[in-house]
N, C-alpha and C positions, 0 to 999 in steps of 0.2 A: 818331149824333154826326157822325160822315160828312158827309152832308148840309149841316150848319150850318157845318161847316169850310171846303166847299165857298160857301158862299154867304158866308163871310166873308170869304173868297179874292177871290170878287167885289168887295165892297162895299171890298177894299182898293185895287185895282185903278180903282174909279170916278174919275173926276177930280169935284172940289167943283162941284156946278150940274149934276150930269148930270140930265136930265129922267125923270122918275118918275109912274106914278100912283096905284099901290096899292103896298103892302106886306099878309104876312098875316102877322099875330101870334096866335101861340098859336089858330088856326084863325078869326081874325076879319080881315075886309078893312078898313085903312086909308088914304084918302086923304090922299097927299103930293102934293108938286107938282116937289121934286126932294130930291135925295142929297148931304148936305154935307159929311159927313163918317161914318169908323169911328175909333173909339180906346180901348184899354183895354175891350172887351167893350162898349161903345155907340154904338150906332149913332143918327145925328144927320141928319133930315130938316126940309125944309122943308113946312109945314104950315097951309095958307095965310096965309104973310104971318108965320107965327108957328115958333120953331125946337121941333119934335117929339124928344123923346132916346129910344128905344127897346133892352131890353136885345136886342144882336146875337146871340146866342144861342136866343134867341123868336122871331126872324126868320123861318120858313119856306118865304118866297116871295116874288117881286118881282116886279112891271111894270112893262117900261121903255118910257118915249116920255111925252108929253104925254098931261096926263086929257080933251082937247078929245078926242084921236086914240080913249081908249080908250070913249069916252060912245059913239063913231060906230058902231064895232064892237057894242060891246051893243044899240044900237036895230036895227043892222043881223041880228044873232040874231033881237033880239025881232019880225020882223018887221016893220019901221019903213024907212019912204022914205028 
């Protein structure tokens, strides 16, 4: 429970438009594209072009920066130019 305290300590601190590109819910990767808000245990992303609500509580992990930034990284593991 720790953990999620911590990451909603986070999500409170974000300013609205912080750039984002996954989140993990309940051990699945979701792409956002940014962080709009936390209120009342939900957490409120953008999702392309569309607003995503998620319970903040299920949250167990975040990536922050642009999903252009983190595509580059992953091809750069997968061995890609």
């Amino acid at each position: 429970m720790g953990k999620r305290n911590n990451l909603k300590k986070i999500m409170k601190k974000l300013p609205p438009g912080y750039p984002m590109s996954r989140i993990l819910v309940n051990g699945a990767a979701e792409d956002v594209t940014q962080f709009v808000n936390e209120k009342e245990g939900l957490a409120y992303f953008d999702v392309a072009g569309q607003v995503g609500v998620y319970e903040a509580k299920k949250i167990h992990g975040m990536l922050f920066g642009a999903a252009a930034d983190a595509g580059e990284e992953e091809e750069e593991e997968a061995g890609g130019c």
